[in-house]
C-alpha positions as CSV (number, residue, x, y, z in Angstrom):
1,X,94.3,124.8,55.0
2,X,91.3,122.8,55.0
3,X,94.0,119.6,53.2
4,X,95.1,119.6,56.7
5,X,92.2,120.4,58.6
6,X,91.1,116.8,57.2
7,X,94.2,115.4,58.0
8,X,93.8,116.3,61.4
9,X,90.5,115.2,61.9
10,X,91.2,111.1,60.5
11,X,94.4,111.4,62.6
12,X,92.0,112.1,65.3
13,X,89.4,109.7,64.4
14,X,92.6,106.7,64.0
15,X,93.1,107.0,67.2
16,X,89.6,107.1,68.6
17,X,89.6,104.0,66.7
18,X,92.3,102.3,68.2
19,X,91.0,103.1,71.6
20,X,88.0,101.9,71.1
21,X,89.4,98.4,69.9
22,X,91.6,98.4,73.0
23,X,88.5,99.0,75.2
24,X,86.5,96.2,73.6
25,X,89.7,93.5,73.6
26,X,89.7,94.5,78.0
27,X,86.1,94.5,78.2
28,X,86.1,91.3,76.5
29,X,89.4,89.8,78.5
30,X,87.9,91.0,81.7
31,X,84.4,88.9,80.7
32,X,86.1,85.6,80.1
33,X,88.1,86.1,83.6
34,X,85.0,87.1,85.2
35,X,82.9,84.4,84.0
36,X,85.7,82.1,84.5
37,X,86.0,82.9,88.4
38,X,82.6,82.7,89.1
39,X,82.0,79.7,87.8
40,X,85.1,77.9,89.1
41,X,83.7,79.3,92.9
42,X,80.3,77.8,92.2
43,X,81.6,74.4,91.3
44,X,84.6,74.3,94.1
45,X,81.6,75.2,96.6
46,X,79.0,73.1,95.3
47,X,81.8,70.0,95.4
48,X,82.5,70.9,98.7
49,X,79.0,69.6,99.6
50,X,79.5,67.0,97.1
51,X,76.6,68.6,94.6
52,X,77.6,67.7,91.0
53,X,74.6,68.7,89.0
54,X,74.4,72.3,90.7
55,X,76.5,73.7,87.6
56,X,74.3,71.9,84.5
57,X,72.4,75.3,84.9
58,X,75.0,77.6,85.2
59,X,73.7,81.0,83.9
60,X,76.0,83.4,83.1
61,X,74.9,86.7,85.5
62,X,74.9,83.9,88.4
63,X,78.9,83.6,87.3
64,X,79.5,87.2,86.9
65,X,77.8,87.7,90.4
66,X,80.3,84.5,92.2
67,X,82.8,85.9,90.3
68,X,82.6,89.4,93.2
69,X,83.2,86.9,95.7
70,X,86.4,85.3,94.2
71,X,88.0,88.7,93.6
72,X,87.3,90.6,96.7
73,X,88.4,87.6,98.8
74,X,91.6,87.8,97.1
75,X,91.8,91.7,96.6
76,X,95.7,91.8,97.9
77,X,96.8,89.1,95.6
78,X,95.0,90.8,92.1
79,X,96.3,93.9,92.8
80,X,99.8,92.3,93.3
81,X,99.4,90.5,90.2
82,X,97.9,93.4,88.2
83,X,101.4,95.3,89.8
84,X,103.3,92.9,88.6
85,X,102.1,92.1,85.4
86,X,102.4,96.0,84.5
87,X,105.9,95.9,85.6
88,X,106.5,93.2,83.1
89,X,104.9,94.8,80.6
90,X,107.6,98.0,81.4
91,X,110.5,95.6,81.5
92,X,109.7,94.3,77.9
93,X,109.0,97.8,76.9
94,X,112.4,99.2,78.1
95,X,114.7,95.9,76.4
96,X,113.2,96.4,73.1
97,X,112.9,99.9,73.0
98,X,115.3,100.8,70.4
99,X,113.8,97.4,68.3
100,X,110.2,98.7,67.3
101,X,109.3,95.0,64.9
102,X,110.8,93.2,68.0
103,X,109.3,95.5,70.5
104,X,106.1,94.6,69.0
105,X,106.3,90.6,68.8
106,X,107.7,91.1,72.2
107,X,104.9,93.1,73.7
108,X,102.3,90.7,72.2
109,X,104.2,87.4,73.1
110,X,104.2,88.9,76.9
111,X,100.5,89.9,76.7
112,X,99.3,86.6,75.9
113,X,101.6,85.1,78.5
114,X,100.3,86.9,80.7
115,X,96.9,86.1,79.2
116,X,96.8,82.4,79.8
117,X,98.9,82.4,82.9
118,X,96.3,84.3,84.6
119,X,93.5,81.3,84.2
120,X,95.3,79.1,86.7
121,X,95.8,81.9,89.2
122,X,92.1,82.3,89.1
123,X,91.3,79.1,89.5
124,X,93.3,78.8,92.5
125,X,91.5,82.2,93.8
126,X,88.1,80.3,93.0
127,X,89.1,77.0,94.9
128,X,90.3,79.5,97.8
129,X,87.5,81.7,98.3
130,X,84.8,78.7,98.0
131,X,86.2,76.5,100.4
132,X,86.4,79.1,102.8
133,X,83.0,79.9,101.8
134,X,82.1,76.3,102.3
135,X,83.3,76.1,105.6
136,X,81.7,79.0,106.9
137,X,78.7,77.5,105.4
138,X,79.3,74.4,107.3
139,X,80.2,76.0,110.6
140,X,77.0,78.2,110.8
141,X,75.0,75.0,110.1
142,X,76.5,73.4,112.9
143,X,75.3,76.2,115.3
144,X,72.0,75.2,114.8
145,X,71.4,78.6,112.5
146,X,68.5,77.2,110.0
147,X,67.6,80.4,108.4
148,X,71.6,81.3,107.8
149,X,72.0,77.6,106.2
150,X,69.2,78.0,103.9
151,X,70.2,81.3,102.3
152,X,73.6,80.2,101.7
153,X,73.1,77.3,100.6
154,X,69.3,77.1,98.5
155,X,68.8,80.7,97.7
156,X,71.6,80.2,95.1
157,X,69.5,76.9,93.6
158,X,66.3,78.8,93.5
159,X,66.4,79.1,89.8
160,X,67.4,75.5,88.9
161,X,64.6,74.5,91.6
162,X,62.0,76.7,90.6
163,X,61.4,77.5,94.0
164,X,58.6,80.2,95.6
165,X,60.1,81.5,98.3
166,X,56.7,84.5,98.9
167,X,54.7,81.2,99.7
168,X,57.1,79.3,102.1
């Protein structure tokens, strides 16, 4: 009784295991694309204005934080992607599914398809949601609004700057 009371319990542990390693490879995937939007926003806005050393202090929570701006602006088109992608991932399952060696090539070939295909889709999402960004920017400026001007476009400097913003 207690040989398979054991048995049980590494079964158990396996696949805490192998959830676990899932979780970390998403958090980590979801990291790179979040990084990756937010700091593809902040250079497509920044060049917009035609600022080229704004990104040689690029921190990463100011990415992570741009990044919210590239995905929400876009909301539709990642959750059609996400849809899509999943359906994919079904189709693939359903082909090989009497084919478990090719069912597993093929399920890894179409996750890192999907992987690097996403990067470009980003970047396009980034480039959007800046140069609308940019032109709001640029229209608020034009209405004479100072104070609107200034936090959109220096408050987001303040650390490369160093600027005290309590003694302005």
């Amino acid at each position: 009784m207690s040989h398979n009371g054991e048995k049980d319990n590494r079964d158990g542990m396996q696949v805490v295991a192998s959830a676990l390693s899932m979780a970390r490879d998403v958090v980590v995937l979801a990291a790179v694309y979040l990084y990756f939007a937010g700091f593809m926003y902040k250079y497509y806005y920044y060049e917009s204005f035609h600022i080229k050393s704004a990104l040689d202090t690029v921190s990463s929570y100011v990415a992570f934080v741009y990044s919210y701006t590239v995905f929400w602006e876009n909301l539709t088109e990642l959750i059609i992607a996400t849809l899509g992608g999943l359906a994919l991932m079904c189709v693939v399952i359903l082909l090989t599914r009497s084919h478990s060696e090719t069912r597993r090539v093929a399920i890894g070939g179409s996750a890192v398809i999907l992987a690097v295909l996403a990067f470009p889709v980003i970047n396009r999402w980034a480039w959007q949601a800046a140069v609308g960004d940019a032109a709001d920017t640029r229209r608020t400026a034009a209405l004479g609004n100072d104070t609107a001007r200034l936090c959109r476009i220096f408050v987001p400097l303040e650390g490369m700057f160093h600027l005290d913003w309590a003694s302005a």
